[in-house]
N, C-alpha and C positions, 0 to 999 in steps of 0.2 A: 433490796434489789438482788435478783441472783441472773447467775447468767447460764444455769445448766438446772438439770432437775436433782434433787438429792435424793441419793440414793437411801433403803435401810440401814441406819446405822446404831450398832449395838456399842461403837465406844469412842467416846469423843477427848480429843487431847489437846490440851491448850496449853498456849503461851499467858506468859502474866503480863510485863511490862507492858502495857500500850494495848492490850488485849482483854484484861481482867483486872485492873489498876493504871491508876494515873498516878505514876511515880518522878515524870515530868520534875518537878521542882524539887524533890529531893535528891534525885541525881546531878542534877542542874549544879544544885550547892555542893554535894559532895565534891566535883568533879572541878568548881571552882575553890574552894578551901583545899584542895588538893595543889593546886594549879599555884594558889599562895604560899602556900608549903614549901612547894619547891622554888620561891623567886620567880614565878611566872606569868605574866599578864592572866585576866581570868579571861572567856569563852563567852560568847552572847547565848543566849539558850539556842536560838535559829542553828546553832553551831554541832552544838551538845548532842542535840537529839537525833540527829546524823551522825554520827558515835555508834549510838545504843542500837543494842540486837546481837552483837558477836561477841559477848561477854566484857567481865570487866579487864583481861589484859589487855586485847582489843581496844578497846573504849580508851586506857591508858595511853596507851602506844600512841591513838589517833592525836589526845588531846594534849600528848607533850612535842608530838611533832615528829617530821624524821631525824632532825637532829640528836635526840635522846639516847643517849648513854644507856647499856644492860643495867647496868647500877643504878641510874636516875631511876628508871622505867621500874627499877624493883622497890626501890624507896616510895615511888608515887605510890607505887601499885597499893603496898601496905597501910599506906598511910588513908587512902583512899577505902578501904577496906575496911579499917577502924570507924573511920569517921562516920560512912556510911552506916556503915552494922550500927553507929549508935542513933542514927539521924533517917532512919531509912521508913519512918510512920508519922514522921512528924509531921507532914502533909498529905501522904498517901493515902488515896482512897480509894475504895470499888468504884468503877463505872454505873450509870444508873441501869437497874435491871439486872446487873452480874448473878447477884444472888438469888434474884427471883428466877432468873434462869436458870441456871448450875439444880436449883431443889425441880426445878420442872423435869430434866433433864433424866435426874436419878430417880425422881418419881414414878416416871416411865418405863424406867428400866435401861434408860441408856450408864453404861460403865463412862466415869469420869477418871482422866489423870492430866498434869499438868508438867511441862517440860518447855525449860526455861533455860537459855544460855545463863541465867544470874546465877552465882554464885548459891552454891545450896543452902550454907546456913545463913544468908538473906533469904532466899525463897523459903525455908522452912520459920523461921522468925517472924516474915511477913505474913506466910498465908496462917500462922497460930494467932497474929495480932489481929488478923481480921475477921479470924473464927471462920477461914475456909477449909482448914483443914479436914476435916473430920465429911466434906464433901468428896474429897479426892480419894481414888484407891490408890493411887500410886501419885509421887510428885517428885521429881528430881531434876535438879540444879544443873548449871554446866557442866561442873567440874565431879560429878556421878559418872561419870563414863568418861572413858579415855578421848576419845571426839565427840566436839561440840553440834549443833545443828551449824548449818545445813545439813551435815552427813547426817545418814539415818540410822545411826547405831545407836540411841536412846529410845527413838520412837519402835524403831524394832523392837527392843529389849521391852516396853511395855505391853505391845499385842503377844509378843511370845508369855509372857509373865502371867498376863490374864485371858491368854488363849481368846483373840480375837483376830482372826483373819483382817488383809491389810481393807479387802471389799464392801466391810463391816465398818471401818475406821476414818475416822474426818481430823484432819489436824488445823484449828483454828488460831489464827494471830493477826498481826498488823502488818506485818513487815516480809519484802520477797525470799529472807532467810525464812523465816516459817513457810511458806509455801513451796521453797525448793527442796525444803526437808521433805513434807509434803508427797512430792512429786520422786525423790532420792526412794523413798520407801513405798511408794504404789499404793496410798490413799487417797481419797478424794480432799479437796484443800479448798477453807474458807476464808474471805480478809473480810475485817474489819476495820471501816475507812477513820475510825475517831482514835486512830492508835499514833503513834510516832510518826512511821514511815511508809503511809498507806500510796506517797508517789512510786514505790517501787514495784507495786501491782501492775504498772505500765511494760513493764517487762518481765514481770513473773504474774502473768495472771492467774488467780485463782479459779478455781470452778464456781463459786458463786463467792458473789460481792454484797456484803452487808452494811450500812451504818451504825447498827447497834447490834447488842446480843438479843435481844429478847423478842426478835421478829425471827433470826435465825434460827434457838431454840423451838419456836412455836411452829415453824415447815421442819423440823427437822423429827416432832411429834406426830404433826400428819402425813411424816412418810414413812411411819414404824404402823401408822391406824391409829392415832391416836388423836383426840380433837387439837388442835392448839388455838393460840391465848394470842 
């Protein structure tokens, strides 16, 4: 479903969590073995996944509560970080069509990069475990630039890097942080509603609205001229 017409686009940038992977129940766990760690009741997932999208000290912060100690909040963090980093495939999977899409995309000649509040050596780990890498020209974690998304000094840094104007450029994800990044940096902006936190389109709409990737992908080829699938 879209709700605007898409424009030519020569470089498409996307989110992972909830966007390009169902990472859902390995955060879930991480973030409740975390939660045990520190003596603390665990989280229902309904809980969790309302968290995810502003990285993992965020995500921490959220699920120790306000009462959390600098100290506490550093101890989870780390430990959450371990656990994760080792637990972070054990469930994880591409959404259906990711890949068929992402090879459609580069087929055509649209430039791919991926830009993801997670932490980069999860994001660099994941997308080698899932043999995405070598699809991306560029791919960088939160913690690669000094501010996270929403601000747009990541999504900047990759149209300057591969010299792509912002009129050229589409930032796709699940969540209203992706789309106010989006909209912070003057590219056109996609949701996709099978992600985490596709209720926050309600107030951050995006320029078109998807269910899946591989219907997006395929308008996104017939508005370069190119047949789509």
């Amino acid at each position: 479903m879209t709700t605007a017409a898409l424009p030519r686009i020569d470089l498409a940038v996307f989110d992972l969590d909830g966007t390009l992977i169902d990472s859902e129940r390995d955060l879930v766990l991480s973030v409740n073995a975390t939660l045990r760690h520190m003596g603390l009741p665990e989280l229902p997932l309904e809980t969790i996944r309302t968290y995810v999208g502003n990285g993992a000290p965020v995500l921490m912060q959220r699920a120790l509560g306000p009462n959390a100690s600098n100290g506490g909040l550093e101890r989870a963090l780390t430990f959450f970080l371990e656990h994760y980093y080792d637990h972070m495939l054990d469930n994880t999977a591409l959404y259906a069509g990711v890949r068929e899409s992402l090879a459609l995309l580069r087929g055509a000649g649209v430039r791919l990069a991926l830009l993801t509040n997670k932490p980069d050596r999860n994001t660099k780990g994941i997308l080698a475990g899932l043999e995405l890498a070598p699809l991306f020209e560029r791919a960088y974690g939160g913690n690669a630039f000094p501010l996270r998304k929403p601000d747009p000094m990541g999504l900047r840094a990759i149209m300057d890097e591969l010299g792509v104007d912002a009129a050229r450029t589409i930032m796709v994800g699940d969540s209203a942080v992706d789309i106010r990044t989006a909209r912070n940096a003057g590219v056109f902006s996609a949701g996709l509603t099978w992600g985490f936190q596709p209720e926050g389109f309600a107030t951050e709409p995006p320029d078109v609205v998807y269910a899946a990737l591989l219907p997006l992908a395929s308008d996104l080829l017939v508005a370069r001229g190119v047949q789509g699938r």
